[in-house]
C-alpha positions as CSV (number, residue, x, y, z in Angstrom):
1,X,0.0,0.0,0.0
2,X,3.2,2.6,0.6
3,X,4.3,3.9,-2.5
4,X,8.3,3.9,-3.9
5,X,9.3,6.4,-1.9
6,X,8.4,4.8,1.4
7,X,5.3,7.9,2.1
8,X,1.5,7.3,2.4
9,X,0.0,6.5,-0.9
10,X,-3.7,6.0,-1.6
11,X,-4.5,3.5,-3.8
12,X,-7.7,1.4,-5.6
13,X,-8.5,-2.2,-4.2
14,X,-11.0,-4.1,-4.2
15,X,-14.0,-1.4,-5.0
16,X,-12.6,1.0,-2.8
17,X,-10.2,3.7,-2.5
18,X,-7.9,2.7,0.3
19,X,-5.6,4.9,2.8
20,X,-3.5,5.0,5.6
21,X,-5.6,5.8,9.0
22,X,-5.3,9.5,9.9
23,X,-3.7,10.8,13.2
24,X,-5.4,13.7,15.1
25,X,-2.7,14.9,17.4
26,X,-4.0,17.2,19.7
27,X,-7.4,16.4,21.1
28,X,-9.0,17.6,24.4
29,X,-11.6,15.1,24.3
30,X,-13.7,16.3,27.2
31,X,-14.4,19.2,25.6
32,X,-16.6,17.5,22.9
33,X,-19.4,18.6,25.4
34,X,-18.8,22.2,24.4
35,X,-20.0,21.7,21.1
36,X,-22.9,23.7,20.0
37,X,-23.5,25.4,23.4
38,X,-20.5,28.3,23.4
39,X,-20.9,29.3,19.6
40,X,-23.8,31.5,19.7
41,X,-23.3,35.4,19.9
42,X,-25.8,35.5,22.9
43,X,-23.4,33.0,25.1
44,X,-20.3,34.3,27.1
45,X,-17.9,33.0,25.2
46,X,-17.5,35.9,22.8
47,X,-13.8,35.3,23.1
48,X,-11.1,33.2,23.3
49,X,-11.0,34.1,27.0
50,X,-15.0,33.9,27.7
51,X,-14.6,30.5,26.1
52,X,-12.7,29.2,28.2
53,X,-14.6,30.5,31.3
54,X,-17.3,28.4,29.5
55,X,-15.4,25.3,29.3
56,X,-13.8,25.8,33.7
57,X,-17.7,25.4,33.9
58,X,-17.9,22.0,32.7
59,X,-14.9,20.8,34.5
60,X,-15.9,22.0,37.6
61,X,-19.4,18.8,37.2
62,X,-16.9,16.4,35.6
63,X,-16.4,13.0,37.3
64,X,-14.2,9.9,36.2
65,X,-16.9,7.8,34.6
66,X,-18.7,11.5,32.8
67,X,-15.0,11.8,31.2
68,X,-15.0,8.5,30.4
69,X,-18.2,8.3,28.4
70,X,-17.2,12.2,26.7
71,X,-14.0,10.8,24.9
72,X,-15.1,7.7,24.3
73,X,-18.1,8.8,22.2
74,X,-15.7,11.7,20.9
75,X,-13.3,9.2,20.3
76,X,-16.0,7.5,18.6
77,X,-17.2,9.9,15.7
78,X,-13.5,10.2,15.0
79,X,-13.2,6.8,14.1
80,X,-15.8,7.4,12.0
81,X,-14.4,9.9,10.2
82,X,-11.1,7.8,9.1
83,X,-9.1,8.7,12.2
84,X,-6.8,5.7,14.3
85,X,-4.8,7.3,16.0
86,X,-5.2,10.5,19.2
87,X,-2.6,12.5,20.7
88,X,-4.5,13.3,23.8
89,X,-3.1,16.4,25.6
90,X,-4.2,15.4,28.9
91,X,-4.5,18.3,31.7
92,X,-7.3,17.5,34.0
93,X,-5.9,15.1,36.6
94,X,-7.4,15.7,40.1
95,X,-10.9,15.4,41.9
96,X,-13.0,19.0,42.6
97,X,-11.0,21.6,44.6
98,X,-7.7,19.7,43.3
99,X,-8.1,16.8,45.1
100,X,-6.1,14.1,43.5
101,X,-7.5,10.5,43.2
102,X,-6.3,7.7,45.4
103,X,-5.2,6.7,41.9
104,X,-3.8,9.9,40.7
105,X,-3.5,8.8,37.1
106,X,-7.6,7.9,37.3
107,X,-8.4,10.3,34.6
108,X,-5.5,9.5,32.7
109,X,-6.2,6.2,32.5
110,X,-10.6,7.2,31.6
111,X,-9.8,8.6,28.3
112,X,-7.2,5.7,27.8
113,X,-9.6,2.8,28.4
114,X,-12.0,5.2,26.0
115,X,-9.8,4.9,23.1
116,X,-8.8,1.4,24.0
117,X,-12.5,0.8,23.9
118,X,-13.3,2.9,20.7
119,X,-10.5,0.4,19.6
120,X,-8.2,3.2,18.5
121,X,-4.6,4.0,19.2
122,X,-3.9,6.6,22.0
123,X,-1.0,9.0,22.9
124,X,-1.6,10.0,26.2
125,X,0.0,13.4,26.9
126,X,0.4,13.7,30.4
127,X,0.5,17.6,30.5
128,X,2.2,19.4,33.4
129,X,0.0,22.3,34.5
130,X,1.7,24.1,37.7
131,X,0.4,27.3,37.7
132,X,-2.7,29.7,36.7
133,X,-0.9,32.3,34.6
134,X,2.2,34.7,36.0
135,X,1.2,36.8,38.9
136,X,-2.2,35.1,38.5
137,X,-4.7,33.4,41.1
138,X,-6.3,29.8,40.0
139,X,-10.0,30.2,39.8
140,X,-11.4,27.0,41.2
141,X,-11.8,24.6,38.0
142,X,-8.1,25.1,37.3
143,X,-7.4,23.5,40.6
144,X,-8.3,20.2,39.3
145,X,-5.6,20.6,36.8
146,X,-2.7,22.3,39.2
147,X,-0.4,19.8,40.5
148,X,1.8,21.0,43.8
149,X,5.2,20.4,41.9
150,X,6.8,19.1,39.2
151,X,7.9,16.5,41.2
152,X,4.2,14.9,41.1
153,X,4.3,15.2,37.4
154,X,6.9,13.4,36.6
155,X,5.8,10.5,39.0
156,X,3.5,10.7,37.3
157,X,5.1,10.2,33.8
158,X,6.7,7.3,35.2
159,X,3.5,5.3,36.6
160,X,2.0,6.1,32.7
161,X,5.1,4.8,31.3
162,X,5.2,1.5,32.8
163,X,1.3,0.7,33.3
164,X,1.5,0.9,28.7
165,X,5.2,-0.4,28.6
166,X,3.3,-3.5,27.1
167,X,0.5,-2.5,24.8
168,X,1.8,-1.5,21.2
169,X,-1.6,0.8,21.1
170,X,-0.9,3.4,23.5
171,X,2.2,5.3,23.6
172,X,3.2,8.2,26.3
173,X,4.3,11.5,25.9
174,X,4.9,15.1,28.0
175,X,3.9,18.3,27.5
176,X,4.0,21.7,29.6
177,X,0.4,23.2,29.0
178,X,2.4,26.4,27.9
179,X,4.7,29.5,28.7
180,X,1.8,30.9,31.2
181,X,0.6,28.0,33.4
182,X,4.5,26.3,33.6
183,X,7.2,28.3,35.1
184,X,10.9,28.3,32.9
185,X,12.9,26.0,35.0
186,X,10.1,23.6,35.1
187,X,9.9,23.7,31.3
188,X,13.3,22.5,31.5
189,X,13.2,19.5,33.5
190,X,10.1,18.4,31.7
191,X,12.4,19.1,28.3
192,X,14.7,16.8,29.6
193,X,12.9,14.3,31.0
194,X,11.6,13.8,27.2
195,X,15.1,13.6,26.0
196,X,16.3,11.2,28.1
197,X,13.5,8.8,27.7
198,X,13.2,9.6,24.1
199,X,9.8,10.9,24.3
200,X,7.6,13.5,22.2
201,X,7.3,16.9,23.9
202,X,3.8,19.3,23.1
203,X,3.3,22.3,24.5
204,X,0.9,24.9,23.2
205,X,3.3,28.1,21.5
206,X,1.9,31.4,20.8
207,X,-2.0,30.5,20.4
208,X,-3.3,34.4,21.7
209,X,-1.7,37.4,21.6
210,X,-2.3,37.7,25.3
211,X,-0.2,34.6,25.5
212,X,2.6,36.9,23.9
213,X,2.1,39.5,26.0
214,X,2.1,37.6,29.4
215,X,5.5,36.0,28.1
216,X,7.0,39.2,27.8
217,X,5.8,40.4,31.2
218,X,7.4,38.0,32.6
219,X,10.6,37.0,30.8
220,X,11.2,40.3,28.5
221,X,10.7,38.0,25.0
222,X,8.4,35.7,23.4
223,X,7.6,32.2,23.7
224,X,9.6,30.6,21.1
225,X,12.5,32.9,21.5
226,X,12.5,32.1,25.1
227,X,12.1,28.4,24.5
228,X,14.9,29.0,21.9
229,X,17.1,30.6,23.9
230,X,16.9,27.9,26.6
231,X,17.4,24.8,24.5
232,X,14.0,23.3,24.6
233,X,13.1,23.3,21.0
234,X,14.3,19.7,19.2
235,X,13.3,16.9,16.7
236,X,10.6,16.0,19.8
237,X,8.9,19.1,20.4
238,X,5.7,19.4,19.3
239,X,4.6,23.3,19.2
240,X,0.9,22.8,18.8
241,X,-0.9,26.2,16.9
242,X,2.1,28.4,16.7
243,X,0.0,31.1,15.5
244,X,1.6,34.5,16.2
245,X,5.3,34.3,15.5
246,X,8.0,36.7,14.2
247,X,10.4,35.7,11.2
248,X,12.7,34.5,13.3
249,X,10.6,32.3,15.7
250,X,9.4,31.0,12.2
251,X,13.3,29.7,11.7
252,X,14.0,28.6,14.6
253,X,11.2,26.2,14.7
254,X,12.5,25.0,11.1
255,X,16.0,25.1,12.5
256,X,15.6,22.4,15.1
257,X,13.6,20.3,13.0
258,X,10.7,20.6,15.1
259,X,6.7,19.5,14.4
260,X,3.7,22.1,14.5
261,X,0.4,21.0,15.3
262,X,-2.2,23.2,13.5
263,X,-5.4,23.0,14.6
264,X,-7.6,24.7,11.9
265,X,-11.5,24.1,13.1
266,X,-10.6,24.8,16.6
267,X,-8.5,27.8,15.5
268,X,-11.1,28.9,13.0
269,X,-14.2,28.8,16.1
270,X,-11.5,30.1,18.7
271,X,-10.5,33.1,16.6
272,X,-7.4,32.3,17.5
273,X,-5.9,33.7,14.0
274,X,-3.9,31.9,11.0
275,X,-0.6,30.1,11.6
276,X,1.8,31.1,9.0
277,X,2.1,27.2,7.5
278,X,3.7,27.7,4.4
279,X,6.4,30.0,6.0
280,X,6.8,26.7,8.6
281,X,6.9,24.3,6.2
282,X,9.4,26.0,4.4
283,X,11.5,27.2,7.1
284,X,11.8,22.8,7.4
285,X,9.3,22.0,10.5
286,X,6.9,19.2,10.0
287,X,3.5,19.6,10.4
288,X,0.6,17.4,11.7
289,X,-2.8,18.6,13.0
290,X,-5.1,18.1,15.6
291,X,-8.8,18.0,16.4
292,X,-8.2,20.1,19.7
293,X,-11.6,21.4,21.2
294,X,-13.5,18.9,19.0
295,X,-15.9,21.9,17.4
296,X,-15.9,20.0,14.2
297,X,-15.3,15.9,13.4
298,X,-13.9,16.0,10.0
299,X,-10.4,14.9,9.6
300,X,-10.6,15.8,5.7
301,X,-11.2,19.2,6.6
302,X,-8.9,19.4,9.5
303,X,-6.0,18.9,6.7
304,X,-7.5,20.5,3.6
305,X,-8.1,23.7,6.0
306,X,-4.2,24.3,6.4
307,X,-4.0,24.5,2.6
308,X,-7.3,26.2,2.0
309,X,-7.4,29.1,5.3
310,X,-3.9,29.4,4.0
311,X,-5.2,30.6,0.3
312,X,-7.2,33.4,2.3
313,X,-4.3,34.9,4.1
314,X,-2.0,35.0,1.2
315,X,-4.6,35.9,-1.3
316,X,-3.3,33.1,-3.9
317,X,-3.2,28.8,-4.4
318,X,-1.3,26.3,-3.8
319,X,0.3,27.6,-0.7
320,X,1.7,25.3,1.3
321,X,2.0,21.8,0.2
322,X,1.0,19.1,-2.6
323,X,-1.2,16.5,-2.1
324,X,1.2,13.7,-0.7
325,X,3.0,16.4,1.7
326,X,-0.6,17.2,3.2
327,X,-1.5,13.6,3.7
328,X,1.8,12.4,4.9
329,X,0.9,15.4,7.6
330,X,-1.9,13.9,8.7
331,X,-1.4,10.6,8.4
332,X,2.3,9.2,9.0
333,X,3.9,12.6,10.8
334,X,0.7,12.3,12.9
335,X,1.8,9.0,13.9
336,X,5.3,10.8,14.4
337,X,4.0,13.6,16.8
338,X,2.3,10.9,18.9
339,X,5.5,8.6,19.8
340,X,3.6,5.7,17.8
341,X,6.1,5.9,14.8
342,X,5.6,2.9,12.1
343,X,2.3,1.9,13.1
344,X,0.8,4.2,10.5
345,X,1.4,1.3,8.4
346,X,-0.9,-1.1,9.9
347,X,-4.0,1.2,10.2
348,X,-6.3,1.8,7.1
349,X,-9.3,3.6,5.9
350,X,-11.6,2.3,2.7
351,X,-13.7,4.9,1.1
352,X,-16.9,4.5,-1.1
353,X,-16.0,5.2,-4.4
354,X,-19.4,6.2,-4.9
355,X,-19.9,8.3,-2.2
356,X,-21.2,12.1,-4.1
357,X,-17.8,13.8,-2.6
358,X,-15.2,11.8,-4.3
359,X,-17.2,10.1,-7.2
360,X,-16.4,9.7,-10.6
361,X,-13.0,11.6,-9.7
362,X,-9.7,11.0,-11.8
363,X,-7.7,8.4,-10.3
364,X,-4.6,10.5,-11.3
365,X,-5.3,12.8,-8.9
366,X,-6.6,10.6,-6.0
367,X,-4.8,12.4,-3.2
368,X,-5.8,15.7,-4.2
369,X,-9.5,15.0,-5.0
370,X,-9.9,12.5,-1.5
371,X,-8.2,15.4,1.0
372,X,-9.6,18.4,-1.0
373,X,-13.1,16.9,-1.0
374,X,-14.0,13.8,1.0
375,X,-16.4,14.2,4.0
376,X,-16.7,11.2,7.0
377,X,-19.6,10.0,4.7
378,X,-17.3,8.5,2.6
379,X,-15.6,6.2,5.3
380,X,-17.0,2.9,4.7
381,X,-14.9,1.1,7.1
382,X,-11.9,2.0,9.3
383,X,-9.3,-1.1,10.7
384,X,-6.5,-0.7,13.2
385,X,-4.2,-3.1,13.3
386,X,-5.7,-4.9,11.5
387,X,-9.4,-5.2,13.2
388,X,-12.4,-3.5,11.9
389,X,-13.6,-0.6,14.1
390,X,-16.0,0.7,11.5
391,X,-18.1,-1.5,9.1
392,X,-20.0,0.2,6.5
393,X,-19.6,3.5,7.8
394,X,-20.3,3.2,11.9
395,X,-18.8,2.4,14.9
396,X,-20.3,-1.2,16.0
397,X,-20.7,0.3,19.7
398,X,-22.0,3.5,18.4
399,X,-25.8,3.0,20.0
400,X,-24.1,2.2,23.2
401,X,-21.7,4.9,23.3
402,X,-24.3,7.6,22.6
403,X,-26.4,6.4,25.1
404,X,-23.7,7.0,27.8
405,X,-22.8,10.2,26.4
406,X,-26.3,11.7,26.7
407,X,-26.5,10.1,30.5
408,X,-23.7,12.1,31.1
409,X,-24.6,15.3,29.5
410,X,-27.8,14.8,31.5
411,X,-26.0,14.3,34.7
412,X,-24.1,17.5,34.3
413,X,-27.1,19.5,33.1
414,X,-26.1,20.5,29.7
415,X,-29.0,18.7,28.3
């Protein structure tokens, strides 16, 4: 199925068009419950700020099993739309008031079994979250994601490490939330506690311009400059949106060889603004993508829209990549970001050939045509290592997992 040069190919067998499975690597699968309730004008969440006052809400009524059933039907309707494989940026870790679990790893190990379940592939990204912002208070909700030291964290990291040491399916990475909510020296140790376990490293770089600003208060520079400056940045390091950088922060990330995971839909309902990927991509980072909030469950448009949003700022096409550069983003360098490497190659997705987004299209130009204009409809069946997840367009458990979605919505009061 890989073509001569050892990249994703997509090819015709046996009355379908066949592909590798996609990778969504950034995902904040709780926040699926968001969806449709903090889009409106009339709600708070008129910015990027009010949003997320909206979404300290619903972690504030969130218990084990209620994250649980959120990812796994999130987890779920990605599947569905070709997806195998889920970074999952993991910050909410402790009980209300920041209480941690006799288990401390309890939620961890929820949105784990909910992949596992879904029958996907997970990175878990146990994310270090130490502080509320410089010279900032935590407002309650944030408590459930503060730990007392980086210390805990890494235990942390190492309980998570061993408990998946044996299943091929879920890999383990680290991340520092970002610049405001991990102090500098803690940064650090997290950076080299990925290198010497040869780990991936995400942190979210340069998402809001108040994100800039709060950088500079603090340490007189930006956040990639800063992160630059202090050694951090590497092959690993995974700077998820990188949306507001300078020229030079644009070469330094290509410098190191680093991955950026852009997160169009989320970036797109967040008003966050437009990462400059062509610059990235030629400056020599790699790029992947990532579902994020969840606001929209369509991993063709999660990778079309870094060509296509890219068109609108520069005013022209064919901006950033070809076809098989696009797709080897989100399928294989996807993979990459999430510290499950080569199994790309055992994870596949059949599409209808007949389905009205892709019909009748030139088999010359099969890449183009499938990520320029396939939808989830056209996902007849999705297999991970080999096992069918998806049969003729569903989830097999999808009745179920619904079901225990709505309970849980209803539990917390959003429906």
């Amino acid at each position: 199925m890989n073509s001569g040069n050892n990249l994703p190919s997509v090819q015709y067998e046996e009355g379908h068009w066949v592909m590798p499975g996609l990778a969504t690597a950034h995902s904040h699968a709780f926040q699926r419950a968001l969806r449709g309730r903090t889009q409106r004008r009339a709600t708070r969440a008129g910015t990027f700020w009010g949003w997320r006052d909206e979404m300290y809400r619903l972690v504030e009524r969130l218990r084990p099993d209620d994250l649980y059933a959120i990812a796994r039907f999130a987890y779920t309707e990605l599947a569905m739309s070709g997806v195998t494989a889920v970074g999952e940026f993991h910050y909410v870790h402790h009980g209300p008031g920041g209480r941690p679990y006799a288990d401390r790893t309890e939620l961890a190990d929820a949105v784990v079994r909910a992949a596992r379940d879904v029958g996907l592939r997970i990175c878990l990204i146990r994310t270090a979250y130490l502080r509320a912002g410089y010279r900032r208070s935590a407002v309650p909700a944030q408590k459930r994601f503060i730990d007392p030291s980086i210390d805990d964290v890494l235990r942390d990291l190492d309980v998570l490490r061993s408990r998946y040491a044996d299943d091929s399916d879920v890999s383990v990475a680290v991340a520092a939330h970002s610049i405001r909510a991990v102090p500098l020296p803690d940064i650090r140790i997290l950076s080299a506690y990925a290198e010497e376990h040869e780990l991936p490293y995400h942190m979210h770089v340069c998402e809001q311009r108040a994100e800039l600003a709060a950088c500079r208060s603090e340490y007189g520079t930006t956040p990639v400059a800063l992160l630059t400056n202090e050694g951090v940045l590497s092959p690993r390091f995974v700077a998820v949106h990188a949306t507001h950088l300078d020229e030079g922060e644009i070469e330094a990330l290509g410098d190191y060889k680093c991955m950026v995971c852009i997160c169009r839909t989320t970036e797109r309902d967040l008003g966050d603004g437009l990462p400059p990927a062509a610059e990235l991509l030629r400056a020599g980072t790699h790029l992947c993508v990532g579902v994020d909030s969840h606001s929209c469950e369509n991993a063709f448009e999660e990778i079309r829209a870094v060509e296509l949003d890219e068109r609108s700022r520069l005013e022209k096409r064919h901006t950033v990549a070809e076809a098989q550069v696009l797709l080897d983003a989100a399928t294989r360098l996807g993979y990459a970001a999430c510290g499950l490497d080569e199994s790309w190659r055992d994870d596949h997705v059949h599409l209808d050939p007949d389905d009205p987004s892709i019909a009748a299209m030139d088999p010359d130009h099969a890449p183009d045509a499938i990520l320029f204009g396939a939808t989830p409809r056209a996902v007849r069946s999705v297999s991970v290592a080999g096992k069918q997840i998806v049969a003729e367009g569903r989830h097999a458990q999808y009745d179920e997992t619904l079901d225990l979605y709505r309970k849980s919505l209803k539990y917390m009061e959003l429906i």
